[in-house]
MDAnalysis code that builds the backbone (N, CA, C; Angstrom):
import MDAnalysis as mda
import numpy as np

u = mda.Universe.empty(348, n_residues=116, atom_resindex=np.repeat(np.arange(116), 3), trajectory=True)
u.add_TopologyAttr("name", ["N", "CA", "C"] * 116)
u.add_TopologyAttr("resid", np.arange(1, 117))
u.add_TopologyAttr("resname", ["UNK", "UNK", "UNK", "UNK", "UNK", "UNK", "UNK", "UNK", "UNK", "UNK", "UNK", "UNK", "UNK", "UNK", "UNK", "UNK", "UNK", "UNK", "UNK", "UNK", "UNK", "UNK", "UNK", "UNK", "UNK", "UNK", "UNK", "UNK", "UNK", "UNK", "UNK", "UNK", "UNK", "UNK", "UNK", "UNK", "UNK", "UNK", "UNK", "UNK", "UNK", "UNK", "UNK", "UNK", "UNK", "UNK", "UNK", "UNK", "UNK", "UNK", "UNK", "UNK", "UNK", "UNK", "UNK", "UNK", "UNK", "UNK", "UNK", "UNK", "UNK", "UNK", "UNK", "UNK", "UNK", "UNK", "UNK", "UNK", "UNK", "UNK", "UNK", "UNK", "UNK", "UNK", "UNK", "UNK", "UNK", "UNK", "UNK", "UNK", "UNK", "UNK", "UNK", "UNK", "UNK", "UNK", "UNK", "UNK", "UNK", "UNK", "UNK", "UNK", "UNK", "UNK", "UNK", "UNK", "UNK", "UNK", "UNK", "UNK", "UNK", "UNK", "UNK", "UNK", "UNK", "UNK", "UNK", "UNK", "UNK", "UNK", "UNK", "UNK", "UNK", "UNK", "UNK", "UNK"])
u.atoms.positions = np.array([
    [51.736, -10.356, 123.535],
    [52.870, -10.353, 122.646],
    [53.615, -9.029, 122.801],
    [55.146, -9.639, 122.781],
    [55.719, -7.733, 123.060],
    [55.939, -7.547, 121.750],
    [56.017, -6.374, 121.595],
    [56.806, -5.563, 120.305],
    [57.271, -3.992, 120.984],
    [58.447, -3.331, 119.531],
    [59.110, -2.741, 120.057],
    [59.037, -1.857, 119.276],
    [59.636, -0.410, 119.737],
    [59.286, 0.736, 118.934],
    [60.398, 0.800, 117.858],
    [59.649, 1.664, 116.982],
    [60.264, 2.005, 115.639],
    [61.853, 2.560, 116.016],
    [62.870, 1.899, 115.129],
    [64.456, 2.279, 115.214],
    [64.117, 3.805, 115.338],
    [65.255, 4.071, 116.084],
    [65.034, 5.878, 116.404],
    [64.342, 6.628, 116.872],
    [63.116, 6.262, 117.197],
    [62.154, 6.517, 118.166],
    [62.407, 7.312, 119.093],
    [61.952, 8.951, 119.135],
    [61.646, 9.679, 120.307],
    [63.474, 10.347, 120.097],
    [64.069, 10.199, 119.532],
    [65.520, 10.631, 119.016],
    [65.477, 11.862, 118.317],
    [65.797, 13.410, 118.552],
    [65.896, 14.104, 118.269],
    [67.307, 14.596, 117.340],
    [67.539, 14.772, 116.007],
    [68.541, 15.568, 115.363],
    [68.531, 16.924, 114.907],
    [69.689, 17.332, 115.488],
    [69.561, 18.548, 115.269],
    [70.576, 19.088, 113.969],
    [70.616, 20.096, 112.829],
    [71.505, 20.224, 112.037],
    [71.517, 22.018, 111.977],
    [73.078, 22.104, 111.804],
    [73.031, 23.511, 111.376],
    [74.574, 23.340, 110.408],
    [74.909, 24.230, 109.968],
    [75.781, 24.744, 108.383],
    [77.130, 24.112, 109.003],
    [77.830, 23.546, 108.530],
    [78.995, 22.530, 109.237],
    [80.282, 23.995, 109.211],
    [80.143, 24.648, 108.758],
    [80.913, 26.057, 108.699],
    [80.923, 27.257, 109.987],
    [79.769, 27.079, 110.472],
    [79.284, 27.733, 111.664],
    [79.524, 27.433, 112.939],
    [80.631, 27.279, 113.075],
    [81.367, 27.007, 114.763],
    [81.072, 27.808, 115.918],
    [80.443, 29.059, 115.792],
    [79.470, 29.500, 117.053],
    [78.476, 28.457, 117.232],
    [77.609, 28.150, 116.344],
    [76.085, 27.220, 116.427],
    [76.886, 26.089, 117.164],
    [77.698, 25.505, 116.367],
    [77.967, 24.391, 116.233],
    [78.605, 24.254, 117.924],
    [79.449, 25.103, 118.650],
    [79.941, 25.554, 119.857],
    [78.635, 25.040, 120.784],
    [77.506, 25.737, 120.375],
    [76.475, 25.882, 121.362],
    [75.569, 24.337, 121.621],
    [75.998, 23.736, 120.586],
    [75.096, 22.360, 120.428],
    [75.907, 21.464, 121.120],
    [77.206, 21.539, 121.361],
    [77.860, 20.431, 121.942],
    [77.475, 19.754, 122.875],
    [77.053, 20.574, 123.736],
    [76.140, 20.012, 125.353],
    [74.657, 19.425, 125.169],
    [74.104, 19.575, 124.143],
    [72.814, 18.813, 124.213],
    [73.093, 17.213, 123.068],
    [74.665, 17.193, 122.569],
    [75.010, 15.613, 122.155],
    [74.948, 14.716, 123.726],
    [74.109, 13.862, 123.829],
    [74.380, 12.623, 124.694],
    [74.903, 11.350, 124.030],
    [76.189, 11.166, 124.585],
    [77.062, 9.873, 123.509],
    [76.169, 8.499, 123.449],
    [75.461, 8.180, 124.823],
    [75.184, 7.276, 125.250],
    [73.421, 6.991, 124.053],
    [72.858, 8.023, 123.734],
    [71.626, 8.290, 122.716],
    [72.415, 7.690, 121.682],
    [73.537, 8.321, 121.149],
    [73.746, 8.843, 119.866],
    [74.100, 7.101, 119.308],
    [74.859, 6.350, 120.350],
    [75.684, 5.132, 120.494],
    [74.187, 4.190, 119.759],
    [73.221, 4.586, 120.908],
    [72.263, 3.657, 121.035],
    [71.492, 3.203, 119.198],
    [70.824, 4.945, 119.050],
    [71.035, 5.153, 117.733],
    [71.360, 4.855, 116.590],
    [72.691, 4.760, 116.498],
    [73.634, 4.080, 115.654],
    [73.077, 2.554, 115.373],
    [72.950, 1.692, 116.531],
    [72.835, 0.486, 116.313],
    [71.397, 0.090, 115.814],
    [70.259, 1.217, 116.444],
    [69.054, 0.559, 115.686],
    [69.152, 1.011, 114.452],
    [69.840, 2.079, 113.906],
    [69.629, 2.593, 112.549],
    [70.261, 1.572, 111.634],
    [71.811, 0.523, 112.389],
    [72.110, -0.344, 111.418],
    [71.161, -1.351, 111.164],
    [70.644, -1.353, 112.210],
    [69.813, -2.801, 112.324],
    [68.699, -2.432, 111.169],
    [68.437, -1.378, 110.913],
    [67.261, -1.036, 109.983],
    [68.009, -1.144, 108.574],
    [69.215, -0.647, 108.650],
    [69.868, -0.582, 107.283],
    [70.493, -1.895, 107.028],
    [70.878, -2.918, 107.764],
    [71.139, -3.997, 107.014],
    [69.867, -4.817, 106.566],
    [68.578, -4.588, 106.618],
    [67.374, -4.843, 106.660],
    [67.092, -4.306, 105.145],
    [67.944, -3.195, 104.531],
    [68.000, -2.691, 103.426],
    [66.654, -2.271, 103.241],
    [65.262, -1.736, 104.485],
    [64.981, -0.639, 104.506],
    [64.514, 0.409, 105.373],
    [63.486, 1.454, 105.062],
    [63.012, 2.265, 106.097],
    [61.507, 1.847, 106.712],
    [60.584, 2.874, 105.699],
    [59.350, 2.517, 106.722],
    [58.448, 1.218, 106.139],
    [59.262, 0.618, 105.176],
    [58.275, -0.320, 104.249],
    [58.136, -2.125, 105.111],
    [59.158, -1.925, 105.863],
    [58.591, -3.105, 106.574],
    [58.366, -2.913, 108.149],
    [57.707, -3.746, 108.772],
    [57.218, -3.523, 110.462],
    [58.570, -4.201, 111.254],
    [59.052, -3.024, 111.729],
    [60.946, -3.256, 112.036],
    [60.500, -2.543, 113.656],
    [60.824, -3.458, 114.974],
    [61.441, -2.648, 115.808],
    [62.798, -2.616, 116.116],
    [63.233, -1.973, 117.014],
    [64.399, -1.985, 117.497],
    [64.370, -1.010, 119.065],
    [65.564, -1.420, 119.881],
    [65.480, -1.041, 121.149],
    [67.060, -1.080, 121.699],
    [67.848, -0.017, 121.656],
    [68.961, -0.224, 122.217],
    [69.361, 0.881, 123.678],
    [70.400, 0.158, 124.690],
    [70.386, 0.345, 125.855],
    [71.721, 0.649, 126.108],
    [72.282, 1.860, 127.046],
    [73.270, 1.662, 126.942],
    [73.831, 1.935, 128.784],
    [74.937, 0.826, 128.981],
    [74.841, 1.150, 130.428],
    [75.939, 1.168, 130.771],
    [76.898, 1.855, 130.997],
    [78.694, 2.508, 131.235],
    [79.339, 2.057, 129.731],
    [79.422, 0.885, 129.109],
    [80.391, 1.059, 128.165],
    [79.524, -0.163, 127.140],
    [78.705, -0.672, 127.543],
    [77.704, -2.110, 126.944],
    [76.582, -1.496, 126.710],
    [76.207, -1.516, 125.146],
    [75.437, -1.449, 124.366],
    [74.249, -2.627, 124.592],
    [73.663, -2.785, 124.726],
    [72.393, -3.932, 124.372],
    [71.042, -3.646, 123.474],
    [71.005, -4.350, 122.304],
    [70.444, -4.083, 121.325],
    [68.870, -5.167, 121.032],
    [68.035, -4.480, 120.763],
    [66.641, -5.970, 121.324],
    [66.397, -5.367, 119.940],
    [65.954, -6.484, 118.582],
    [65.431, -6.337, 117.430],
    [64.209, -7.007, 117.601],
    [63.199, -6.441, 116.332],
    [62.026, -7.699, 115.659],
    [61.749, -6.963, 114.446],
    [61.623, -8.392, 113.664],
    [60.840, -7.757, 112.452],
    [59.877, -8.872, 112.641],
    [59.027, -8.246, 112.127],
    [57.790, -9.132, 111.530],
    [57.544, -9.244, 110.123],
    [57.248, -10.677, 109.857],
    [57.121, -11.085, 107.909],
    [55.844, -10.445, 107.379],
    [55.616, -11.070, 106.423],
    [54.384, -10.902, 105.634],
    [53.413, -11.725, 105.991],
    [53.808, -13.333, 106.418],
    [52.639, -13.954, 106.493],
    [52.327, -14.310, 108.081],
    [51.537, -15.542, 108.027],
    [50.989, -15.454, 109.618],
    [51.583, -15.473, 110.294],
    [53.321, -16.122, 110.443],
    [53.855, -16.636, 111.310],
    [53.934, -15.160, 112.488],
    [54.340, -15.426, 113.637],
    [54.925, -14.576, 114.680],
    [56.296, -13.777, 114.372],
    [56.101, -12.511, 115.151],
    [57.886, -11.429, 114.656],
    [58.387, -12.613, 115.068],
    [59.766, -12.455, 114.466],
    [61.158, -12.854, 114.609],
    [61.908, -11.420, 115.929],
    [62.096, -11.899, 117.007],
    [62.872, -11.405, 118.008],
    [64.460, -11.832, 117.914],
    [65.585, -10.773, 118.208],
    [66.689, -11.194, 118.612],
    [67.260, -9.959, 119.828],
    [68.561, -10.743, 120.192],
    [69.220, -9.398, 121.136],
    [71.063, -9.277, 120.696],
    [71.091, -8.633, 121.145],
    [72.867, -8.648, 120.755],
    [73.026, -8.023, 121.690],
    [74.423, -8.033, 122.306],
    [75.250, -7.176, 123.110],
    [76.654, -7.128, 122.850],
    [77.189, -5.354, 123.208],
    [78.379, -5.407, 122.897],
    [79.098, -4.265, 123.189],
    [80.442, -3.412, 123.392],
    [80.578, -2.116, 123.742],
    [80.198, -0.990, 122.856],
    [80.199, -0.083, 123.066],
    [79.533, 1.011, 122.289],
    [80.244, 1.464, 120.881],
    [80.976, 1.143, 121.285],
    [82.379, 0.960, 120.132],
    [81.835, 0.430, 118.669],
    [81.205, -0.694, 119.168],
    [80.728, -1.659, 118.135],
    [78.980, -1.517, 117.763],
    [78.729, -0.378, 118.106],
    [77.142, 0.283, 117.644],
    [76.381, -0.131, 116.745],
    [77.460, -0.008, 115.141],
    [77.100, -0.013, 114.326],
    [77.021, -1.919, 113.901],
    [78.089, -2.436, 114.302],
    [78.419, -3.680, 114.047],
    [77.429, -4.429, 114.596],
    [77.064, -4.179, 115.668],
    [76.103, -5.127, 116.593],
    [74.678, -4.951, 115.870],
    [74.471, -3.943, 115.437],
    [72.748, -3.581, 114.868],
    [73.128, -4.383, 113.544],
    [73.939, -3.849, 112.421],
    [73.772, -4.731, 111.136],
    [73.785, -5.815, 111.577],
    [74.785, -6.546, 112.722],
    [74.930, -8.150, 112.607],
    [73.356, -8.587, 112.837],
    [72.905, -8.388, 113.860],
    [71.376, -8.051, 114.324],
    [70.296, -8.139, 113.377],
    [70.603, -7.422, 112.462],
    [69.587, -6.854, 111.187],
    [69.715, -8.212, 110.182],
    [70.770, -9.010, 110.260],
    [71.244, -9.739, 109.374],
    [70.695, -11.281, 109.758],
    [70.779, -11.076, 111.350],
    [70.125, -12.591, 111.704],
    [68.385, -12.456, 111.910],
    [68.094, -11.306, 112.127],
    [66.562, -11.213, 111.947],
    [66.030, -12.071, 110.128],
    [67.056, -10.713, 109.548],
    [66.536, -10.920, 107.929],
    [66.332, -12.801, 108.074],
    [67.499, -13.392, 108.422],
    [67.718, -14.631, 108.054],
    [67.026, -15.707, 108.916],
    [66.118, -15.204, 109.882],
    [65.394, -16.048, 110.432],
    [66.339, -16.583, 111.307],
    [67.078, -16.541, 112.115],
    [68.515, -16.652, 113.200],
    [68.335, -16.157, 114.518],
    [66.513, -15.998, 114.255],
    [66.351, -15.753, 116.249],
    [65.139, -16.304, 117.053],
    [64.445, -15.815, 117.515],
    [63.460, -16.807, 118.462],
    [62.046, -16.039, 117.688],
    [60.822, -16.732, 117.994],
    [59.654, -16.401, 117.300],
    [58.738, -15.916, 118.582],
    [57.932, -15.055, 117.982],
    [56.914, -14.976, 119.225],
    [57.071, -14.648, 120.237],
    [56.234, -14.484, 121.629],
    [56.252, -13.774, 122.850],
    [57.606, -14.201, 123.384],
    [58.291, -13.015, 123.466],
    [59.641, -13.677, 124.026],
    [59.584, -13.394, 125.891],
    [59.016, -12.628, 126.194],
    [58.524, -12.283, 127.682],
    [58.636, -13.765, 128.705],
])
């Protein structure tokens, strides 16, 4: 059976004083758009899910010149098998593609079990 790692996974943020434009100068080069894009979409996918660590949520997003591809699962409470889905879409739409995502998991709107 596959499963997938936790939304955000291995994703590093960094924060410093939004006032501080030396720091802020120096961080520009370690933003990768293509992370940040990816990001975005598992974090919606977790937030239209309306939560964090309280349910068994993966997510997996990919990003390759301008196409986002987004691989969800949640798994329920009872015996049945995760619920798997995928979405794709430009990076543009990060956020849109993970909630929509998050929304057809919640609703049972994707495939069950070993999807391999």
């Amino acid at each position: 059976m596959e499963f997938l790692p936790a939304p955000g996974q291995g994703a590093l943020g960094i924060q410093c004083r939004s006032n501080d434009q030396n720091t802020r100068a120096l961080l520009v080069p370690l933003d990768d758009p293509n992370t940040r894009h990816a990001i975005d979409a598992e974090r919606s996918l977790l937030a239209a899910l309306g939560t964090g660590c309280l349910l068994p949520v993966g997510a997996y997003a990919s990003v390759n010149e301008n196409l986002l591809t987004l691989r969800g699962m949640l798994a329920v409470d009872d015996d049945t098998l995760p619920h798997f889905g995928d979405a794709t879409g430009t990076v543009s739409e990060a956020t849109t593609i993970g909630h929509g995502l998050g929304k057809r998991l919640q609703s049972g709107q994707t495939t069950l079990g070993d999807s391999s």
